[in-house]
C-alpha positions as CSV (number, residue, x, y, z in Angstrom):
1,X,0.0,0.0,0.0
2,X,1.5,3.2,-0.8
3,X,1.7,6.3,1.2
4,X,-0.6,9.3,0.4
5,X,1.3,12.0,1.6
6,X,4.6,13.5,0.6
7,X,7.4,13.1,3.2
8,X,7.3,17.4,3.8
9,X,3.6,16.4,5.1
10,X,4.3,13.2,7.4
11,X,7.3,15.9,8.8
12,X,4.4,18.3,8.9
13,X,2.4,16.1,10.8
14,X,5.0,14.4,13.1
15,X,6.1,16.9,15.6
16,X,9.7,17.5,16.9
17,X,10.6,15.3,19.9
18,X,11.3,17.5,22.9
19,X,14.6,17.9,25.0
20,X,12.8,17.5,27.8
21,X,9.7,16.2,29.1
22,X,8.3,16.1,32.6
23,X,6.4,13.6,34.0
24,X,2.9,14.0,32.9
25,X,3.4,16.8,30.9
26,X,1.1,15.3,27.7
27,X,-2.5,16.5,28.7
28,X,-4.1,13.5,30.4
29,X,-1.5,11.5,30.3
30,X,-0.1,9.6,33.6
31,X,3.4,9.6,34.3
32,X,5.3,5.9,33.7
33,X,6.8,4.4,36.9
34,X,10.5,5.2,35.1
35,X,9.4,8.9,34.2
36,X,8.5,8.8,38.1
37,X,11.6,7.3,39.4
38,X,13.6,8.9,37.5
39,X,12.4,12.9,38.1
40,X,12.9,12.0,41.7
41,X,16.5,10.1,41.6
42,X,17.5,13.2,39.7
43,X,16.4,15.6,42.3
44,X,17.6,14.4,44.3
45,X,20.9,14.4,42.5
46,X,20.8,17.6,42.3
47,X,20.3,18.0,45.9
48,X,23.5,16.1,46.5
49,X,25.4,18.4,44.8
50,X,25.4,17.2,41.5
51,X,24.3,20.4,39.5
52,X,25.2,20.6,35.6
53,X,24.5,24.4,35.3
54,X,27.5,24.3,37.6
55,X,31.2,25.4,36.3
56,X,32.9,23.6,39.8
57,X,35.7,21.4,39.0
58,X,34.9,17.6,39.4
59,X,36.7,17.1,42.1
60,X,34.7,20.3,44.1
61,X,31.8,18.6,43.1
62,X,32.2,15.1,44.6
63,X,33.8,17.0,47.7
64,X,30.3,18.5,47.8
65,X,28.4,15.6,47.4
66,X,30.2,13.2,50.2
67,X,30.0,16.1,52.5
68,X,33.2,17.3,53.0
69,X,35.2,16.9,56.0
70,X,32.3,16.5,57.9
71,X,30.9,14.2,56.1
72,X,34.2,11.8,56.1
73,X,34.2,11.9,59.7
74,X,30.2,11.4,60.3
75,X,30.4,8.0,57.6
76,X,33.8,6.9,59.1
77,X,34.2,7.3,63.0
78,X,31.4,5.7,64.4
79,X,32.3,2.3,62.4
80,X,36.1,2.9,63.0
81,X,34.8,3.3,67.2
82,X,33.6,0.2,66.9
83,X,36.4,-1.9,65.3
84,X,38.7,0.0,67.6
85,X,36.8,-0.3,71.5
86,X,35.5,-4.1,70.2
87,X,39.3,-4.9,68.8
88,X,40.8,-3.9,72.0
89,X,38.5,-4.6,74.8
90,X,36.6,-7.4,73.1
91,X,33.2,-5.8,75.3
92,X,30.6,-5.8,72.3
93,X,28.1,-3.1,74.6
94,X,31.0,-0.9,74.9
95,X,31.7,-0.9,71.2
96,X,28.3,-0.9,70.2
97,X,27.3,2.1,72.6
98,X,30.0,4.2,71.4
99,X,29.8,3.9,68.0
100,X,25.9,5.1,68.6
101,X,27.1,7.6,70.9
102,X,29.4,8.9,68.3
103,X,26.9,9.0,65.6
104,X,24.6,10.6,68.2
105,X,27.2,13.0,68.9
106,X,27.6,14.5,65.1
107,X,23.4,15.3,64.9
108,X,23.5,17.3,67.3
109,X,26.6,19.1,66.8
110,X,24.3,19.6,63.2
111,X,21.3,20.8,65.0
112,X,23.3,23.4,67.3
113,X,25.0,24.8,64.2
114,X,21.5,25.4,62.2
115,X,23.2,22.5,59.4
116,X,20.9,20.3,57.6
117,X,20.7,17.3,60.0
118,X,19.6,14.7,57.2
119,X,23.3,13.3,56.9
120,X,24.0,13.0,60.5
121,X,20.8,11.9,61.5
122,X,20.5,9.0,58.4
123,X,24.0,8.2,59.8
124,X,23.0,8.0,63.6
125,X,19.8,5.6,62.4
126,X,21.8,3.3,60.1
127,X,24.2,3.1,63.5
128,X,21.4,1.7,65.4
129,X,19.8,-0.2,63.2
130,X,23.8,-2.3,62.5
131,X,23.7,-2.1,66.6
132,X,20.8,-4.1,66.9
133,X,21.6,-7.3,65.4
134,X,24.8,-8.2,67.5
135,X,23.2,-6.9,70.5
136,X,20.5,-9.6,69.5
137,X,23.1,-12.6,68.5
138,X,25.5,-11.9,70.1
139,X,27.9,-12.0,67.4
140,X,30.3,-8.9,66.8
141,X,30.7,-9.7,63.2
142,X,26.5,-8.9,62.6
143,X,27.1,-5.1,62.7
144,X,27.9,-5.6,59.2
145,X,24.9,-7.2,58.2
146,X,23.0,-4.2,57.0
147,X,25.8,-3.0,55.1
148,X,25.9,-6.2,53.3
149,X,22.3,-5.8,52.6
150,X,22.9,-2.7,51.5
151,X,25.1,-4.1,48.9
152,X,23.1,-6.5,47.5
153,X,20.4,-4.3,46.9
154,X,22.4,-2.0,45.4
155,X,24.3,-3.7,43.5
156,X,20.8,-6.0,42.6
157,X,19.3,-2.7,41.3
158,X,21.7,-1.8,39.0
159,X,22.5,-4.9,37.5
160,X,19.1,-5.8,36.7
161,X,18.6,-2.4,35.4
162,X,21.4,-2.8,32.8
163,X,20.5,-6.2,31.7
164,X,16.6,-5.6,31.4
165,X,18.4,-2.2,29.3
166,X,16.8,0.0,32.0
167,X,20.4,1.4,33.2
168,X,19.9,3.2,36.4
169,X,22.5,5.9,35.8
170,X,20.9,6.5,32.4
171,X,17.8,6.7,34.4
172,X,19.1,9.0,36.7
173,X,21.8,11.0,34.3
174,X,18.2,12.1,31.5
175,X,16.5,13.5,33.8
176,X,19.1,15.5,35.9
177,X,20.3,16.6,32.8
178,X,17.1,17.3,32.0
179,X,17.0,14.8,28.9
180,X,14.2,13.1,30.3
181,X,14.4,9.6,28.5
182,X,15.1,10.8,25.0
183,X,18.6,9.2,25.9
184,X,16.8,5.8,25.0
185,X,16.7,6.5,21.2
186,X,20.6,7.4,21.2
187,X,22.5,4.1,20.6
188,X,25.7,5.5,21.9
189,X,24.4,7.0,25.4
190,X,22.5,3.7,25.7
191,X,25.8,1.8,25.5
192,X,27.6,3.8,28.1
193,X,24.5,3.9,30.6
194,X,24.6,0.0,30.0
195,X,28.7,-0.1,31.3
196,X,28.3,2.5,33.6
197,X,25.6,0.6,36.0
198,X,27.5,-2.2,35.2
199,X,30.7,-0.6,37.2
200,X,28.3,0.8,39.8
201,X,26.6,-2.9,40.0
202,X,30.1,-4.4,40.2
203,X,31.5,-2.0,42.8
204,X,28.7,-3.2,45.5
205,X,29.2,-6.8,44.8
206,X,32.9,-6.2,44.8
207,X,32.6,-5.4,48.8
208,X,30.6,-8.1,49.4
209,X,32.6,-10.7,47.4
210,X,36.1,-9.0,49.8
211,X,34.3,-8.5,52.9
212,X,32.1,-11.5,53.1
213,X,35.1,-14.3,53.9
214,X,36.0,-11.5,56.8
215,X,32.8,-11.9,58.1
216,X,32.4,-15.8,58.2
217,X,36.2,-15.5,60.0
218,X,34.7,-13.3,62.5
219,X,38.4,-10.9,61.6
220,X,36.5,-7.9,62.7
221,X,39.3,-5.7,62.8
222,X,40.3,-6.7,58.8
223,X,36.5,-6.3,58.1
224,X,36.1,-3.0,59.2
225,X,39.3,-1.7,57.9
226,X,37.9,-3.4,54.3
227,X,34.4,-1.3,55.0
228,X,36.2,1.9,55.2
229,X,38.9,1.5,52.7
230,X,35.9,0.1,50.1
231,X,33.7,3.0,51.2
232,X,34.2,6.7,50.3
233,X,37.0,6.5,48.3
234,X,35.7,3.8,46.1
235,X,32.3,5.4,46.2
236,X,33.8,9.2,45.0
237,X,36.2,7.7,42.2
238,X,33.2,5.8,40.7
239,X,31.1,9.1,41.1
240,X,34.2,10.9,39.8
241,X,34.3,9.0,37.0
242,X,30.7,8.4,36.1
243,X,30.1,12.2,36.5
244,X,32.8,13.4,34.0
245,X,31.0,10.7,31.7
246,X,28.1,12.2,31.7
247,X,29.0,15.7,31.3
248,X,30.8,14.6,27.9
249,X,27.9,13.2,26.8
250,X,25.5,16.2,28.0
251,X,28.2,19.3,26.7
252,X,26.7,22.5,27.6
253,X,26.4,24.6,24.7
254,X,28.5,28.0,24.3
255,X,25.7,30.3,25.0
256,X,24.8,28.4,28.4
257,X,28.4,28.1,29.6
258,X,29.7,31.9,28.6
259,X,27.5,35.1,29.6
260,X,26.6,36.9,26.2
261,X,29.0,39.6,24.8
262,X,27.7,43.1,26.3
């Protein structure tokens, strides 16, 4: 059957795709569960520190994003209290109670200097929830639990996400760059997405796969040193890298990176 209309008319009648689309926008249309997830990933992105209209170095920007100093020190000391008091003393309360006193310790230092609390406080509940479990076994080595939960989900998420050919990061990286998920019909942004939530996917089951014989030993002192050597650093060289990615494949355009001519 042949086509009635010229191609100038089926351009005519086929609009443009946009840049960027936000969930919903198409009147009466409901947003997807991807459109959803990803708007708010990329928020909250954003909120971390990862802006794009920003000219900061990379390396200013993951500073940002981990927190700084103070953020080294509230995701660091109240594990490295632990494997220090338990290492030395053997008393699991003491090392336990510490550790949640430390966390304790750094929200409300936040709260008395008028600082958003989220990190401290997110730090001082994931503290006592790890406390929990050994205080119930019984078993030192169970403080690590949730982190190794943590890593499978993680690391679950994006795997499955690039092999279905959902990546996460591509998920994340359209809309904070406010792409949306025109990415999808780009072959090449598709591909690195796909390796990119590979790498994140493979750092989280990395820990696991290095910590995990630690655990079963009951080494606390070599798992907790493994916890925070596989933690920050790992984490800000992977967001390093991923980030400086991304911006290649999202350059900003002259007119958006340089003020006009006056």
């Amino acid at each position: 059957m042949t086509d009635p209309l010229t191609p100038s008319e089926r351009d005519d009648l086929t609009p443009p795709p946009p840049h960027h689309r936000e969930p919903g926008d198409d009147a009466g249309e409901e947003p997807t569960a991807s459109e959803l997830l990803g708007a708010a990933l990329g928020a909250a992105a954003r909120r971390a520190g990862l802006d794009p209209d920003s000219d900061a170095p990379t390396g200013r920007v993951i500073w940002q994003v981990i927190g700084g100093w103070r953020g080294i020190l509230e995701s660091v000391l109240p594990l490295l209290a632990f494997v220090v008091i338990y290492t030395a003393t053997h008393e699991l309360l003491w090392a336990l109670g510490i550790s949640v006193g430390v966390a304790a310790l750094f929200t409300v230092v936040r709260v008395a200097t008028k600082s958003p609390p989220v990190a401290a406080l997110s730090g001082l509940v994931a503290a006592v929830i790890a406390a929990g479990l050994p205080l119930f076994t019984g078993n030192a080595a169970d403080q690590f639990v949730v982190g190794f939960v943590t890593n499978i989900a993680y690391g679950a998420a994006f795997l499955i996400s690039a092999v279905v050919r959902w990546p996460l990061i591509g998920v994340i990286s359209g809309f904070l760059m406010e792409d949306g998920l025109q990415w999808r019909q780009d072959a090449h942004k598709r591909r690195v997405f796909f390796w990119l939530s590979i790498a994140w996917a493979a750092l989280f089951l990395a820990r696991l796969a290095v910590q995990l014989p630690f655990y079963w030993s009951g080494d606390i002192a070599a798992l907790g040193t493994l916890k925070i050597v596989m933690g920050i650093p790992f984490f800000a060289a992977l967001l390093a890298g991923t980030w400086l990615v991304v911006r290649r494949l999202y350059p900003r355009s002259r007119t958006d990176a340089e003020p006009p001519a006056e």
